[in-house]
N, C-alpha and C positions, 0 to 999 in steps of 0.2 A: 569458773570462767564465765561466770555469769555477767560481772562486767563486760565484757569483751561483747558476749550477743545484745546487750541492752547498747552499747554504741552503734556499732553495725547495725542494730534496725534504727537507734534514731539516724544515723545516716542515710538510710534505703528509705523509711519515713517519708522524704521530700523526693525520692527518685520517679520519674515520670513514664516508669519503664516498668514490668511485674514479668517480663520473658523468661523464659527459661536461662537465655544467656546472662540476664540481671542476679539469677539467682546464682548461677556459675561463679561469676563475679564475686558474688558478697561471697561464697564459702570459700574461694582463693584466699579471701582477705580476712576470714574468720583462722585458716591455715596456717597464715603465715604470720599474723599474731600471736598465735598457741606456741609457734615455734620461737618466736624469737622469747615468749614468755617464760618457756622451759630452758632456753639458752640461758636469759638470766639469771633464773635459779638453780644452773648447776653452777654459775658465778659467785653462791652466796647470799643470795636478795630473797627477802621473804615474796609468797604469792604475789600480795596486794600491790606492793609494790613494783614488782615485775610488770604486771598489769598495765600499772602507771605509766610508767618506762618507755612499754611496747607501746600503748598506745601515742603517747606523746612522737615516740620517734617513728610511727607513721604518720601523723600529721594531724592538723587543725579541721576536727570536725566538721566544720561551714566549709573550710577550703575544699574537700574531701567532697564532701556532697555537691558544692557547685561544678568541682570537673566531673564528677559521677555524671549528673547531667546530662553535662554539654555532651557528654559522648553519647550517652546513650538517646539524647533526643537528636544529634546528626546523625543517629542511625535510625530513627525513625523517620525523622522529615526525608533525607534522602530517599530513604524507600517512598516514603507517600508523595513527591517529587517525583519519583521514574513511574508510577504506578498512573499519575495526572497526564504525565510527558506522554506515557505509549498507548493513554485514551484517546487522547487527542489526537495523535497520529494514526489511529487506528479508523477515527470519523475522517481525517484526510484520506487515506485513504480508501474510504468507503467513497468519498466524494468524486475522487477522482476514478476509479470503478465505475461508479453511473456515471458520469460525466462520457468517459470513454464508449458506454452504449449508445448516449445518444448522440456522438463526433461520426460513432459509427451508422448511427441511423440517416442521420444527415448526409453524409459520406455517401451512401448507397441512395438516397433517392435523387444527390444532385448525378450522381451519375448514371440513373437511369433518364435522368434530364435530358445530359449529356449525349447518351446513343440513342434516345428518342430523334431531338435535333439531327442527329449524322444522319438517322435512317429514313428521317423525312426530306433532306435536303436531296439523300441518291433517287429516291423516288420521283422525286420533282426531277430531277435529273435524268431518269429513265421516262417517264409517262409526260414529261410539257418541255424537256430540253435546257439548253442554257435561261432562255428567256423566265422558265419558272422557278428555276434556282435562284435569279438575282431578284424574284421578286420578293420572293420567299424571303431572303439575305437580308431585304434591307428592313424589312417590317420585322426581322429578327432581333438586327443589331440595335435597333432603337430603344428596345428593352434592357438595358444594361445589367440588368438588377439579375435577370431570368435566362440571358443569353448564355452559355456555357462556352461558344466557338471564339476562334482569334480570327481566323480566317478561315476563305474556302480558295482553292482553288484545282481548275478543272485545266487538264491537258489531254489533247487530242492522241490516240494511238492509232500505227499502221493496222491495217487489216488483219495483218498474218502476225500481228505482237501477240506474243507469248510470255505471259508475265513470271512464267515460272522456271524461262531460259533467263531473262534479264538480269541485268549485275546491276542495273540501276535501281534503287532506294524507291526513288520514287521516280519514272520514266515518262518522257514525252516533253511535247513542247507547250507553255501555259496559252490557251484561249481565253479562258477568263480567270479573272481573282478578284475576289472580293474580301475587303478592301482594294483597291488598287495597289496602294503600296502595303507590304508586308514586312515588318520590322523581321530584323534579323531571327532574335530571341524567341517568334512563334514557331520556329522549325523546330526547337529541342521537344517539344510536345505534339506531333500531328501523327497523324492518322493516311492512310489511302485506300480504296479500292476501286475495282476496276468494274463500268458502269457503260450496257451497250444501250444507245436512244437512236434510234431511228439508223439503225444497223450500221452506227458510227461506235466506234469504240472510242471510249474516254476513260483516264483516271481522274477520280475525284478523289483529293486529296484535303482532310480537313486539319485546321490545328484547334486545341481547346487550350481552355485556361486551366493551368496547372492546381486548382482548388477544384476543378469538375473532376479529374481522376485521381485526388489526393487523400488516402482515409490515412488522418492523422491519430484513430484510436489505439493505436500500439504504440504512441507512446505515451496518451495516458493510461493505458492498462500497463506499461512498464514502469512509471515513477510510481502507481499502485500498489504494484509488488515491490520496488524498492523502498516505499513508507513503510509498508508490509512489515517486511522484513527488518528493519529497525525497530519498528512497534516489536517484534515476537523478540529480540536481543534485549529490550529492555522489560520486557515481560519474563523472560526469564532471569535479568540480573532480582527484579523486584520477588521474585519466584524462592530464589538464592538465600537471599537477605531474610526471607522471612523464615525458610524451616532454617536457617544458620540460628535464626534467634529462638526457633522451639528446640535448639541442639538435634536436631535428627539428621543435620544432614552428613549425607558418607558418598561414596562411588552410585550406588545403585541409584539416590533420590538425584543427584548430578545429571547424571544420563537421561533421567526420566523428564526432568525439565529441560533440559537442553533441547528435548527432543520434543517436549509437547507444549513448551510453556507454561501458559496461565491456565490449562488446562491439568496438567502435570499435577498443581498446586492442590488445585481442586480436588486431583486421586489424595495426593497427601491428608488435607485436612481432612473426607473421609475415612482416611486407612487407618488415621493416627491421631489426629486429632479432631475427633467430631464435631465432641463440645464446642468449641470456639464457632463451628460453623451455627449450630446452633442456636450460640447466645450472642452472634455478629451479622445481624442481618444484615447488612450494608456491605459489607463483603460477601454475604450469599448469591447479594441481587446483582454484584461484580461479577463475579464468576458468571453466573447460571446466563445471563443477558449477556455477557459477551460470547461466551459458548453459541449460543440462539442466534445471535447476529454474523457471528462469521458462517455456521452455518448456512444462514437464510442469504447470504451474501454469494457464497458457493454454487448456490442453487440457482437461487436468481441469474447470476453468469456463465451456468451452464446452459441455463433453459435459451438466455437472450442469443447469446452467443451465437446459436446457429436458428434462424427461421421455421425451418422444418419441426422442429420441435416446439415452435412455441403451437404450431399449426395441430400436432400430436396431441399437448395436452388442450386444447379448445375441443379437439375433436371426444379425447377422453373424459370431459365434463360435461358435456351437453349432447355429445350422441348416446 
């Protein structure tokens, strides 16, 4: 049968592919030569010619090797395709992750702006009266850029008002507003309390711009995790494909990437296949660097995530 192995290697010869699955492949095809060879010759037919036979009626060498191929390099490129696809969704991402810190840091200092402004306006309001509030107001509103409020206004209450009997929202009758006129739309966002100046009781009632108490980071820390999570489905298909092609995969490596990913892979080629990690540095520095980055990514959004702690470790490093 030595015909038979000198064709099959000049076939595999131009194949672009040396996996374990490629080898699978070629001993199918050395298999089922042998047999239809032996079918022959219990027909009659000498060896050599059997040979002939078998080979012929599996087909034209070139033909043979060009679909050899094409299959096996659209199992390659596909894989190194989803392996590109869930890098780069893995850097979106990370992108949108810090992005979300700093929507968030933004977020909190416009709104410490925000109750800055309230608590300077009630103050005017309790310590200089109407007349400091509207001075305050207008040297406010002039700043566009830095202002946070839509309007202010202030309504007189009875003496004996009890703001904790009241069924009114906001109660009393308006003495002053500023602006004058108050678009509808500022009521869906305002603010009240209740504010005594010169043993007058008043509600100072404010409205803000819905961008001063708005932290819009949840939802980029949520299309975060939903990149996320498509990055790790396509990290596990690319995960799939590849011990599919060192043949090991069965239930237990399934589960194992399912669950851990591109991580998963990593156990495998240690457990099982070393070598390759080895003599593949460029997948080493895959694995190991994306390992480091999600972690350091983890970290990083635990730490930012709440203040207190970033306060923790500064004090940890320098005290």
């Amino acid at each position: 049968m030595d015909r038979i192995d000198r064709y099959l290697d000049s076939i595999y010869r131009g194949a672009s592919d040396s996996s374990k699955e490629a080898e699978d492949l070629k001993q199918e095809m050395r298999s089922h030569l042998i047999q239809t060879v032996k079918e022959l010759q219990e027909n009659g037919i000498v060896e050599e010619e059997s040979v002939r036979i078998a080979i012929e009626r599996f087909g034209e060498e070139f033909q043979i090797r060009k679909e050899l191929n094409q299959v096996l390099k659209f199992q390659k490129l596909f894989a190194q395709k989803t392996l590109i696809a869930s890098l780069v969704l893995l850097v979106i991402s990370a992108i949108l992750l810090i992005t979300s810190l700093f929507v968030h840091k933004a977020s909190m200092k416009s709104l410490d702006i925000m109750n800055s402004q309230i608590k300077t306006a009630e103050n005017k309001l309790a310590n200089e009266g109407i007349t400091g509030v509207d001075k305050y107001l207008k040297e406010l509103f002039k700043d566009e850029k830095n202002n946070k409020l839509t309007y202010v206004a202030i309504k007189e209450l009875p003496k004996d008002f009890d703001i904790s009997k009241s069924n009114e929202l906001f109660p009393g009758e308006i003495r002053y507003s500023y602006p004058e006129k108050i678009k509808n739309e500022y009521y869906s966002n305002s603010f009240g309390q209740e504010i005594v100046s010169n043993n007058i009781k008043y509600f100072l009632e404010t409205g803000v711009k819905t961008s001063a108490n708005l932290d819009s980071s949840s939802m980029y820390r949520g299309l975060a995790a939903l990149v996320f999570a498509v990055c790790w489905v396509l990290w596990i298909i690319w995960s799939i494909i590849n011990v599919h092609g060192y043949g090991y995969l069965n239930t237990k490596w399934c589960i194992l990437l399912i669950s851990t990913g591109i991580l998963g892979y990593f156990i495998f080629s240690l457990s099982v296949n070393p070598k390759s990690i080895s003599n593949n540095r460029r997948n080493n520095i895959i694995y190991i660097s994306s390992f480091c980055f999600i972690v350091m990514a983890s970290i990083l959004y635990y730490i930012y995530s709440e203040p207190y702690r970033i306060q923790m470790l500064y004090q940890l490093i320098f005290n």
